[in-house]
C-alpha positions as CSV (number, residue, x, y, z in Angstrom):
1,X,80.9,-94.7,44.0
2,X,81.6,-95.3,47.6
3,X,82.4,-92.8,50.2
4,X,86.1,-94.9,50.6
5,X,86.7,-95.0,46.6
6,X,85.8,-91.1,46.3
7,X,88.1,-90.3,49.3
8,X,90.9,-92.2,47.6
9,X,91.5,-89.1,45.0
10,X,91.5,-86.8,48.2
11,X,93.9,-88.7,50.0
12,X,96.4,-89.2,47.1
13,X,97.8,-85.9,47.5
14,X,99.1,-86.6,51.6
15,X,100.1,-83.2,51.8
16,X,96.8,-81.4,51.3
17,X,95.4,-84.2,53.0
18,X,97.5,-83.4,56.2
19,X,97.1,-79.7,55.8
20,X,93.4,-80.0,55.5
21,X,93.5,-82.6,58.7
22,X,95.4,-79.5,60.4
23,X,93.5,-76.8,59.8
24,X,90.1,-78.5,60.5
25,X,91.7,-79.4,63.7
26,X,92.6,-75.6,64.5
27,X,89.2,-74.8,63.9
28,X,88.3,-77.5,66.4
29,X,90.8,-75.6,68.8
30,X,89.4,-72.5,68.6
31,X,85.8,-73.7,69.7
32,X,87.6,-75.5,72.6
33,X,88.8,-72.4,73.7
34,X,85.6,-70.1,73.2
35,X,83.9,-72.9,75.1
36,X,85.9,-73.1,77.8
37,X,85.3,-69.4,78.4
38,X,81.8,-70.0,78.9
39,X,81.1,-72.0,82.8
40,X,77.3,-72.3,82.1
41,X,77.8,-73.9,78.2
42,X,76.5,-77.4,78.8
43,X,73.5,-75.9,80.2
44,X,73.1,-73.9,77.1
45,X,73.7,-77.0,74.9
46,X,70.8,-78.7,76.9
47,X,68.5,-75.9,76.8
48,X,69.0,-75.7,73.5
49,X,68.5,-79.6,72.8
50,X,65.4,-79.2,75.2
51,X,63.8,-76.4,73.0
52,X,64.2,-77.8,70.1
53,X,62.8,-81.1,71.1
54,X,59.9,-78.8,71.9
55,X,59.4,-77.6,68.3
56,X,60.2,-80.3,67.1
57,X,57.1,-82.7,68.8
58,X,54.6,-79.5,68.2
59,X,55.8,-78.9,64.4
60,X,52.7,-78.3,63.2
61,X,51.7,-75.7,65.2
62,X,54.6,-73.8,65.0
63,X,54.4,-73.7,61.7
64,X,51.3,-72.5,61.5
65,X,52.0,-70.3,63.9
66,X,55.1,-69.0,61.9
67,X,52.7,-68.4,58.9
68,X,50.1,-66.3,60.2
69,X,52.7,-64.1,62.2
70,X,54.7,-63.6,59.1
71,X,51.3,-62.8,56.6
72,X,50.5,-60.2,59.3
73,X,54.0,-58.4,58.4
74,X,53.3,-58.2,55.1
75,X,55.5,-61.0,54.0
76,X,54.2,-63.7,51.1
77,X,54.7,-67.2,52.3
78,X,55.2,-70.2,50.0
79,X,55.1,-73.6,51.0
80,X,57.5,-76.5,48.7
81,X,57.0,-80.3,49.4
82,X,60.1,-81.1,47.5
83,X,63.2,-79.6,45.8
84,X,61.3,-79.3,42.1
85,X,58.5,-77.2,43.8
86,X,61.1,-75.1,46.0
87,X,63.0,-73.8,42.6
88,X,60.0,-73.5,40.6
89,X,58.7,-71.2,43.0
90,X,61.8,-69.0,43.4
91,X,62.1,-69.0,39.3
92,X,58.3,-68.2,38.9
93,X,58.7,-64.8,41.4
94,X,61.9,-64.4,39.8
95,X,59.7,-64.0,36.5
96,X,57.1,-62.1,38.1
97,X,59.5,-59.2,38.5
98,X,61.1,-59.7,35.3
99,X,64.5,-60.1,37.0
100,X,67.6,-61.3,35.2
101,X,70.9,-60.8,37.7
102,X,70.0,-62.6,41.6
103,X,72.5,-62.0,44.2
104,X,72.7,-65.3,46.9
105,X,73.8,-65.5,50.2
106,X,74.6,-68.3,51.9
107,X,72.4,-71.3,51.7
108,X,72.8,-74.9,52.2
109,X,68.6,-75.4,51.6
110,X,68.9,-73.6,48.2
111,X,72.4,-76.2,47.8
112,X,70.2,-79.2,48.7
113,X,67.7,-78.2,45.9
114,X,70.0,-77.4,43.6
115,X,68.5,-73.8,42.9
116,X,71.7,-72.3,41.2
117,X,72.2,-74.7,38.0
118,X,67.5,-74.3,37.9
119,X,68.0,-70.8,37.4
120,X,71.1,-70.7,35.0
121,X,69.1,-73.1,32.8
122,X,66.5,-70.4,32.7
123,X,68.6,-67.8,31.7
124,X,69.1,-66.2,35.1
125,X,72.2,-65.1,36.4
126,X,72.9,-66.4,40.2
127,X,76.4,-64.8,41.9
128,X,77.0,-66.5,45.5
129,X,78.1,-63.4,47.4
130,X,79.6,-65.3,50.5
131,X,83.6,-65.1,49.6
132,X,84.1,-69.4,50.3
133,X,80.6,-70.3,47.7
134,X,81.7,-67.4,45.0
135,X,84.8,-69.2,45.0
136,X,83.8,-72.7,44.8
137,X,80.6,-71.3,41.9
138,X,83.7,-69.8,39.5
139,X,85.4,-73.2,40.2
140,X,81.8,-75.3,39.7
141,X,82.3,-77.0,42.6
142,X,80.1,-78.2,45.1
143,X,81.1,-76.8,48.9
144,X,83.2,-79.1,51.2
145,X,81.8,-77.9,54.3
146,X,78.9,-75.7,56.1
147,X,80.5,-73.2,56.7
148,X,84.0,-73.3,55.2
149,X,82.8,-73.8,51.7
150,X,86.4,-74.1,49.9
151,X,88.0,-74.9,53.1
152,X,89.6,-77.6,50.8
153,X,91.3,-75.4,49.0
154,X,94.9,-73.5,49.4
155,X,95.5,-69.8,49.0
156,X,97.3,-70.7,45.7
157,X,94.2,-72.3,44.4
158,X,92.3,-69.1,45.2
159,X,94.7,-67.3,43.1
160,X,95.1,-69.2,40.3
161,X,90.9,-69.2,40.1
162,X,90.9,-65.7,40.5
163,X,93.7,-65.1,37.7
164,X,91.2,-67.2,35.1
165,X,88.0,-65.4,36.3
166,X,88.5,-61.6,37.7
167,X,91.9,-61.2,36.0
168,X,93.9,-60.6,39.0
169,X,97.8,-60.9,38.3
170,X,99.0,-64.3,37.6
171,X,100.6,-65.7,40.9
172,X,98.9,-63.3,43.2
173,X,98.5,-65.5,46.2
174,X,98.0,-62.7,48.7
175,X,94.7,-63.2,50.9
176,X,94.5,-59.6,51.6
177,X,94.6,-58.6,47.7
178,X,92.8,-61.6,46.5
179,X,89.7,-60.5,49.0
180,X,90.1,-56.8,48.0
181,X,89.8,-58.0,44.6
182,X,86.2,-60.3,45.5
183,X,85.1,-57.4,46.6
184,X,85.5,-55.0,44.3
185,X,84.0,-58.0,41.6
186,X,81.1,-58.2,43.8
187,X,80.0,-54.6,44.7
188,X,78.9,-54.4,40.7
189,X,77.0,-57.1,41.3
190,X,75.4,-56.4,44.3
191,X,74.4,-52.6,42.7
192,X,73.1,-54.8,39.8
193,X,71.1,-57.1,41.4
194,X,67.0,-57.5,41.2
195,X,66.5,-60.3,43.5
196,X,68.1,-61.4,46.8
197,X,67.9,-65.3,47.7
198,X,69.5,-65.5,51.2
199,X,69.1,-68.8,53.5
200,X,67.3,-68.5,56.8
201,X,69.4,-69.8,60.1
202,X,66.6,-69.5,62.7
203,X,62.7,-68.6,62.6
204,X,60.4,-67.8,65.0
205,X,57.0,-68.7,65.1
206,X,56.1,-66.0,67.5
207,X,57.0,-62.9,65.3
208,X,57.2,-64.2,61.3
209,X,60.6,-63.3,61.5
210,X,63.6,-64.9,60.4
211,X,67.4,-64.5,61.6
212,X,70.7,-65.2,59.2
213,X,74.0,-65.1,61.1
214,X,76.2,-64.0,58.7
215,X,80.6,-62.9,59.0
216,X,80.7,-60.7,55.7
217,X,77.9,-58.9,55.9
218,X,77.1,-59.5,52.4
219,X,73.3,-61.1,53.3
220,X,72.6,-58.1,54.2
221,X,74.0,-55.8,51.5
222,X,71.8,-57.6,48.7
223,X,68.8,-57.8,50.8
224,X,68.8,-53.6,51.4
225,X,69.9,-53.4,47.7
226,X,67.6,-55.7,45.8
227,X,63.9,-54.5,45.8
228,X,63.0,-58.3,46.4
229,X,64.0,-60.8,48.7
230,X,63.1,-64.7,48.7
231,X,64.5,-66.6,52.0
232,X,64.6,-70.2,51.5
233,X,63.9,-72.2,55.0
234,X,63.8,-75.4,56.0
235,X,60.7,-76.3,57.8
236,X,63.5,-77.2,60.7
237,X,64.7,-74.2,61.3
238,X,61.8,-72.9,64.0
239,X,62.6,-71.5,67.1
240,X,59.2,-70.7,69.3
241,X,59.8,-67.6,70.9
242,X,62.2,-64.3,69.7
243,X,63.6,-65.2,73.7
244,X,64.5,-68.7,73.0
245,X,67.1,-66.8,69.9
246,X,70.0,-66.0,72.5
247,X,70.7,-69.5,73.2
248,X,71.4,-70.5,69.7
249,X,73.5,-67.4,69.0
250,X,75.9,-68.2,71.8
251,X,76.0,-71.7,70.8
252,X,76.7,-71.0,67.1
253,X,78.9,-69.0,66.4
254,X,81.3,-70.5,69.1
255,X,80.8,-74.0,68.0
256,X,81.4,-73.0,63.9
257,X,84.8,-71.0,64.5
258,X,85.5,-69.9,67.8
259,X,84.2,-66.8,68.1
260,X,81.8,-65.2,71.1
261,X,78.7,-64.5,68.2
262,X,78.7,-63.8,64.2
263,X,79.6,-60.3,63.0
264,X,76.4,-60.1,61.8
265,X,73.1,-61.3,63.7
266,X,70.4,-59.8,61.4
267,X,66.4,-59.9,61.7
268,X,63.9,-59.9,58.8
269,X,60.2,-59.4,59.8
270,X,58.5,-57.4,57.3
271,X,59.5,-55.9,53.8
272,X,60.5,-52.1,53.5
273,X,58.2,-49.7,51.8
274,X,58.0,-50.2,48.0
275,X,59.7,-53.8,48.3
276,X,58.5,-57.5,48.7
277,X,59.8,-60.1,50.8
278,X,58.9,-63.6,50.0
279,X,59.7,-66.9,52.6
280,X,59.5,-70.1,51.1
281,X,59.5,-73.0,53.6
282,X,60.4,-76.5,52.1
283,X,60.4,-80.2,53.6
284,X,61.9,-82.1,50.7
285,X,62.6,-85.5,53.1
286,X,62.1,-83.5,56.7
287,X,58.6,-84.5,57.4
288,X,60.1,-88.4,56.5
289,X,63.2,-87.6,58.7
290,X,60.5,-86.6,61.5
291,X,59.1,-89.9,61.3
292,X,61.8,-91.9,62.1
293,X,61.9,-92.0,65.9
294,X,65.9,-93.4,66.1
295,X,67.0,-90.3,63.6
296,X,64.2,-87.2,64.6
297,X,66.6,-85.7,66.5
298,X,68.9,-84.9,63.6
299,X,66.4,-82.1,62.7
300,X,67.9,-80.0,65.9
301,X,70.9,-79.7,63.8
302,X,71.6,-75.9,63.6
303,X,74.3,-76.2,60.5
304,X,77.4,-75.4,62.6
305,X,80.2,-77.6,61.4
306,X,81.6,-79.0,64.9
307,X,81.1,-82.4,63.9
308,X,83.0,-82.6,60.8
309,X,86.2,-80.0,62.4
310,X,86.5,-83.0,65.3
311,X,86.1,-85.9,62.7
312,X,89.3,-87.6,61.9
313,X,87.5,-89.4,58.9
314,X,86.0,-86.2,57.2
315,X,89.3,-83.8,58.4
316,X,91.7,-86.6,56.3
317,X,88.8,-87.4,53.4
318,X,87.2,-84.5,52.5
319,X,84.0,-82.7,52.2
320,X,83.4,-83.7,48.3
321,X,83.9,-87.5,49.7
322,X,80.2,-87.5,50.8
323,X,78.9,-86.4,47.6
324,X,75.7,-85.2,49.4
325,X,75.2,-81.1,50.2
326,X,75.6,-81.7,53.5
327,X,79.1,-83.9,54.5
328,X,80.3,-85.3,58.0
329,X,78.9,-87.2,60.6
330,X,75.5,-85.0,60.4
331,X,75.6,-85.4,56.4
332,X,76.0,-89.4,56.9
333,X,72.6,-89.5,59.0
334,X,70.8,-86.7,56.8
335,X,71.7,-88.5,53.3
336,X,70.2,-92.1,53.4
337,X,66.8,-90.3,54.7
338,X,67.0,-88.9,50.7
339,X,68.1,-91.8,49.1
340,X,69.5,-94.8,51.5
341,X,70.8,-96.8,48.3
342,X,73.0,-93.8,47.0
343,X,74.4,-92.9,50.2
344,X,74.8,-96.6,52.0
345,X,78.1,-96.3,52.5
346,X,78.0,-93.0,54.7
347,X,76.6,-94.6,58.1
348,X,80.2,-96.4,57.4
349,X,82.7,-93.5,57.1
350,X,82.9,-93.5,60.3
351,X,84.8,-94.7,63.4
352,X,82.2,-94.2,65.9
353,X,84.4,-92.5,68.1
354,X,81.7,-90.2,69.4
355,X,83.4,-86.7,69.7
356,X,81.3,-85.6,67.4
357,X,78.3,-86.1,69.4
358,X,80.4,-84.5,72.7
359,X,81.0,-81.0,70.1
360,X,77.1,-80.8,69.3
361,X,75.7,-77.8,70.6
362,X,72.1,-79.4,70.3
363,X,72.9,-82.9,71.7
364,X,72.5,-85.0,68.6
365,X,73.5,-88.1,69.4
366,X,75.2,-88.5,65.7
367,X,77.4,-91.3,66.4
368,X,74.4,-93.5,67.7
369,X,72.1,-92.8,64.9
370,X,75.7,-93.3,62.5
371,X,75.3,-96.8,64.6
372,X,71.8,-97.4,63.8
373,X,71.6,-96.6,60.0
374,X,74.1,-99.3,59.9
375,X,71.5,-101.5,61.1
376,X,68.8,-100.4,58.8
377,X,70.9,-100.5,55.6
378,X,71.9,-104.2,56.4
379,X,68.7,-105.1,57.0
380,X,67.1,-103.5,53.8
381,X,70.6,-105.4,52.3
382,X,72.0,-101.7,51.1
383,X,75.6,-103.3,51.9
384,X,78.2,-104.5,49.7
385,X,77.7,-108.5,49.4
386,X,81.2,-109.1,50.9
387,X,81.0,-106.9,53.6
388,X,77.3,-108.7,54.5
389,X,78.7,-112.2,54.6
390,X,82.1,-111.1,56.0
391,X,79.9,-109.8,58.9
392,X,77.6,-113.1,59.0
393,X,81.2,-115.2,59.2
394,X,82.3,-112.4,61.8
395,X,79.5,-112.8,63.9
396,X,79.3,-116.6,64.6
397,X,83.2,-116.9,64.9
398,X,83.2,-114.0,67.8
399,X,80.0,-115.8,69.0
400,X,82.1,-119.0,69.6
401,X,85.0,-119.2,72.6
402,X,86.4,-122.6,70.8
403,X,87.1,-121.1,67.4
404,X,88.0,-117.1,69.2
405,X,90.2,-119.4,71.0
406,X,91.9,-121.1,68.1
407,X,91.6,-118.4,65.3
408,X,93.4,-115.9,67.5
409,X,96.4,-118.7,68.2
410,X,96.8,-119.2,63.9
411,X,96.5,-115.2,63.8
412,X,99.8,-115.0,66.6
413,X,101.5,-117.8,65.2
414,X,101.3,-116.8,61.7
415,X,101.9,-113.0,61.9
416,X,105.4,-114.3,63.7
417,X,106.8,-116.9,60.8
418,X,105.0,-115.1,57.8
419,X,107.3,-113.2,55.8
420,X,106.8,-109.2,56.6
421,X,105.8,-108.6,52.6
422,X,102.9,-111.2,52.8
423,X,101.4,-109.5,56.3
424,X,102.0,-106.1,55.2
425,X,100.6,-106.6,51.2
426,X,98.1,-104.6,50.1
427,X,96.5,-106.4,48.5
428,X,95.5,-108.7,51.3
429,X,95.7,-105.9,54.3
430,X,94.6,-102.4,52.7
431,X,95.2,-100.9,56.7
432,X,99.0,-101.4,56.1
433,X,99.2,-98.8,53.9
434,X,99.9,-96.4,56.2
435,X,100.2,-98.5,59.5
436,X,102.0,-101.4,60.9
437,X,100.9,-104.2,62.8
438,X,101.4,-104.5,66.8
439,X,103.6,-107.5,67.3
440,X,101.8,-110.7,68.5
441,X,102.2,-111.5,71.8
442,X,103.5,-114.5,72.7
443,X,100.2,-115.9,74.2
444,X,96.3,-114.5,74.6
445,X,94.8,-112.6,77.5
446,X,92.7,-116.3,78.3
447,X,95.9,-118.3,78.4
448,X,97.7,-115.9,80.2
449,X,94.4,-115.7,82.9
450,X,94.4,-119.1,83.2
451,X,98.1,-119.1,84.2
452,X,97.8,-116.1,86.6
453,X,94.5,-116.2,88.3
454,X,93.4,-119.3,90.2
């Protein structure tokens, strides 16, 4: 299915469709606001672009780098080409140990490889302990957003989820209770729990160590608890030096939600005593992605979530709309790198508008590369046969003044003695079902020069 035909279920229900436009745009608000605070932020944002340029065109060395650092703490490291060897990995040390019950923080790379439904097929138990993906895993959903992972969903949901799944009472919408009762649901598990799998938000090649900017804390908890702990990375996610760290954490945080830095900042660089720590570091379609001079730069992404706040497609479609892990602007230049037939009609849920390139605290020019996977979908013909000969017909009639000329007089003419229920049918104008058509003016901007100018 298209992006537009899986959006249409979305957007039948106009009221959570306007409530989700809203509350995106609040979001979007609140990083306007923490931004403005900060005179020397456009600097950060191109220090930040500029460094990760850097790692970026050294990669390789980095990484390498990054290895031998980390082997020096004491910490295994695992390299995954692809999603299959990234999950067989975590299940095989899952084995090792003879664990049963895993404890997951936050992760979009596990997400991407699908690690959860790997490991339940294997008789594992996996609880996501961020509040948003333990909600969305009771609910088997996918999440709608990086960071606001049921950010589609209404209190009321919430409780009605919670009623089916933790018994809390039926009709109990309360955020306050309905948290209170997560947490109490989650402490067993975290007590439980024989493996951590958390996510990694920044590495650096310097010390072996990785970051994870967390808000609840709960990476954390099942990391310290668990006597094993498996972070998944992207191969994307390096940072050269522990000094470059500062700029990203006062980008982040700020550009996500609002806030000055993330409750929790947290830095793993070698196991405790009598415990293992394991880093996996997968390219499944990054190495590809590098490769691809017009869309490299979409490796700087830092997973913040500006871009899809400030979309006015993704605020009024939806996260699920994408159908790819990642959504948005930065999901529609990520997914056709995967698998350009599946996702072809991404690069087009957009209206090139550009603000989300202006919110990107890295600089990614999203809307440009948006712009140019158009080109490269057409020209491996990845486009819907009408909208490719639509766009042939398009192109020679804007390519010719005579028939501009002529086509724009039959459009004036005709939207003036046409009946309104003919313009405004659905079935031959799907834009007026929810606008209305400027009324024609009298004569064209040529005819009208011609008059006016001599």
């Amino acid at each position: 299915m298209s992006h537009s035909a899986r959006a249409a279920t979305f957007v039948a229900d106009a009221e959570r469709t306007t409530w989700h436009d809203e509350t995106l745009w609040f979001v979007r608000q609140k990083r306007d606001k923490a931004v403005y605070a900060v005179p020397e932020f456009q600097q950060l944002r191109e220090l930040a672009s500029q460094i990760k340029d850097h790692t970026l065109s050294r990669l390789d060395e980095y990484l390498q780098q990054f290895e031998a650092a980390a082997r020096r703490n004491g910490v295994h490291v695992h390299w995954a080409a692809d999603a299959q060897e990234h999950n067989a990995l975590v299940l095989d040390l899952i084995r090792r140990h003879g664990a049963t019950r895993i404890v997951k923080s936050k992760s979009m790379l596990t997400e991407e490889c699908h690690l959860n439904p790997h490991l339940i097929g294997h008789g594992i138990e996996v609880i996501d302990t961020d509040l948003g993906e333990r909600i969305i895993q009771l609910r088997e959903e996918a999440p709608s957003h990086l960071v606001l992972p049921a950010i589609h969903l209404k209190k009321e949901d919430v409780g009605d989820t919670f009623h089916r799944h933790l018994g809390t009472e039926k009709g109990n919408h309360d955020p306050q209770q309905l948290t209170e009762a997560a947490r109490q649901h989650l402490r067993a598990k975290f007590l439980a729990a024989e493996v951590a799998i958390s996510g990694v938000n920044f590495a650096v090649a310097e010390t072996g160590g990785v970051v994870i900017c967390t808000n609840e804390g709960n990476a954390d908890l099942g990391v310290n608890l668990a006597k094993v702990h498996i972070a998944s990375m992207g191969i994307e996610k390096l940072i050269p030096r522990l000094t470059d760290l500062g700029v990203f954490t006062r980008l982040l945080a700020r550009s996500a939600t609002g806030q000055p830095v993330t409750t929790y900042t947290s830095h793993y660089t070698q196991p405790a005593e009598g415990r293992e720590m394991h880093i996996v570091i997968v390219d499944n379609g990054r190495t590809q992605q590098l490769g691809r001079p017009d869309f490299r730069a979409s490796l700087k992404c830092i997973r913040c979530g500006a871009c899809m706040n400030t979309c006015p497609v993704y605020r009024r479609s939806g996260g699920h709309s994408y159908d790819f892990t990642v959504p948005g602007p930065i999901g529609a230049i990520l997914s056709p790198n995967i698998d350009l037939k599946k996702h072809s009609s991404l690069p087009f849920a957009s209206t090139l508008c550009g603000s989300c390139t202006d919110v990107c605290p890295v600089k990614i020019d999203i809307h440009t590369q948006l712009y140019k996977w158009r080109q490269v979908l057409a020209e491996a013909g990845e486009i819907p046969t009408a909208k490719k000969w639509s766009m042939k017909f398009m192109g020679r009639f804007l390519a010719s003044p005579k028939a501009f000329g002529l086509g724009g007089k039959m459009a004036r003419t005709g939207l003036r003695l046409l009946p309104y229920q003919l313009t405004h049918a659905t079935a031959f104008n799907a834009w007026a079902v929810a606008r209305e058509l400027p009324e024609p003016p009298q004569q064209s901007f040529r005819d009208w020069y011609r008059e006016t100018v001599r």
